[in-house]
C-alpha positions in Angstrom: -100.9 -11.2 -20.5 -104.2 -10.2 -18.6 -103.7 -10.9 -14.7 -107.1 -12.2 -14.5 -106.0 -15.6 -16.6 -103.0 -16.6 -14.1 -105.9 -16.1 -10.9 -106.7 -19.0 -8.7 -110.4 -19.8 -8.8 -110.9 -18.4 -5.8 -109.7 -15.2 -6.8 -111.8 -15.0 -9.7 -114.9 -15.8 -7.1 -113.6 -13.0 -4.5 -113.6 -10.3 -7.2 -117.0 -11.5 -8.6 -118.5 -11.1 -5.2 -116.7 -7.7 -4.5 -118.3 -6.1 -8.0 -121.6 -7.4 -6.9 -122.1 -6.9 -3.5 -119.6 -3.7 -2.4 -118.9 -2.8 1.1 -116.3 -3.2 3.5 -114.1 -5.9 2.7 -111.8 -7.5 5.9 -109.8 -11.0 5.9 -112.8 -12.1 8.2 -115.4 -11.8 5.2 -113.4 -13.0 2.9 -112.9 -16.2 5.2 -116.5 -16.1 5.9 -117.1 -15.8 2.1 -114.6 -18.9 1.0 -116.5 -20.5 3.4 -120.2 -20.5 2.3 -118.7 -20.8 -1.4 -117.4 -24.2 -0.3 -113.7 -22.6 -1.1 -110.8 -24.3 0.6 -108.6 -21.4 2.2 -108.9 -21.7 5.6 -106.1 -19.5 7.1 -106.0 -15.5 7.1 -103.0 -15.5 5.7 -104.6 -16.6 2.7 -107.2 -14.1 3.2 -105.2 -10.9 3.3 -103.0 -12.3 0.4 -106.3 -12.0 -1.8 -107.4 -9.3 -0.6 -103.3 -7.4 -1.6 -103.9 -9.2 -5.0 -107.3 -7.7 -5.9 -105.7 -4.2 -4.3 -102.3 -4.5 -6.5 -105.1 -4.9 -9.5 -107.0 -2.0 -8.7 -110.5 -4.0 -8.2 -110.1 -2.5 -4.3 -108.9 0.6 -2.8 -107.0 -0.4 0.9 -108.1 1.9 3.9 -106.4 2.5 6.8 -107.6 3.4 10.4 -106.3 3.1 13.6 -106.5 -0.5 14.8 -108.5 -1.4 11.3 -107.8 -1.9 8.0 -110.5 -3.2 5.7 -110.5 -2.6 1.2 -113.6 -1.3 -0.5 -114.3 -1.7 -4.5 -111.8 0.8 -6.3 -114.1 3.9 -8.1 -112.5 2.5 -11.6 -113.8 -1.0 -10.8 -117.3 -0.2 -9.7 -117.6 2.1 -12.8 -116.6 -1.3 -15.1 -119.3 -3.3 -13.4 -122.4 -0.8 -14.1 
């Protein structure tokens, strides 16, 4: 079965927006995101759940820093969206 068919909506959305616009990816855009989409998920725990999922699917590639830890769009991903 493909992953993408058992997704919440909001899943699909997130990865959607992460092929398309890039960047830095933290729980706090992602709420910010959800929230301009009109997406009820209000709490970060939902937030960094999503972002995991997309991670565990290889759409984003998780970086760590000291104190930080945001996901950018995974090299395989960005090179299925061109």
């Amino acid at each position: 079965m493909n992953d993408t068919a058992v997704l919440p909506v909001r899943l699909h959305l997130l990865r959607a927006l992460v092929a398309r616009q890039g960047g830095e990816w933290t729980p706090a855009r992602v709420g910010r995101t959800y929230l301009a989409a009109g997406v009820d998920a209000p709490k970060g725990t939902t937030h960094k759940a999503d972002l995991k999922r997309l991670h565990a699917m290889g759409v984003l590639d998780r970086r760590d820093q000291p104190g930080r830890t945001h996901y950018v769009p995974s090299r395989t991903a960005r090179g299925n969206n061109r």
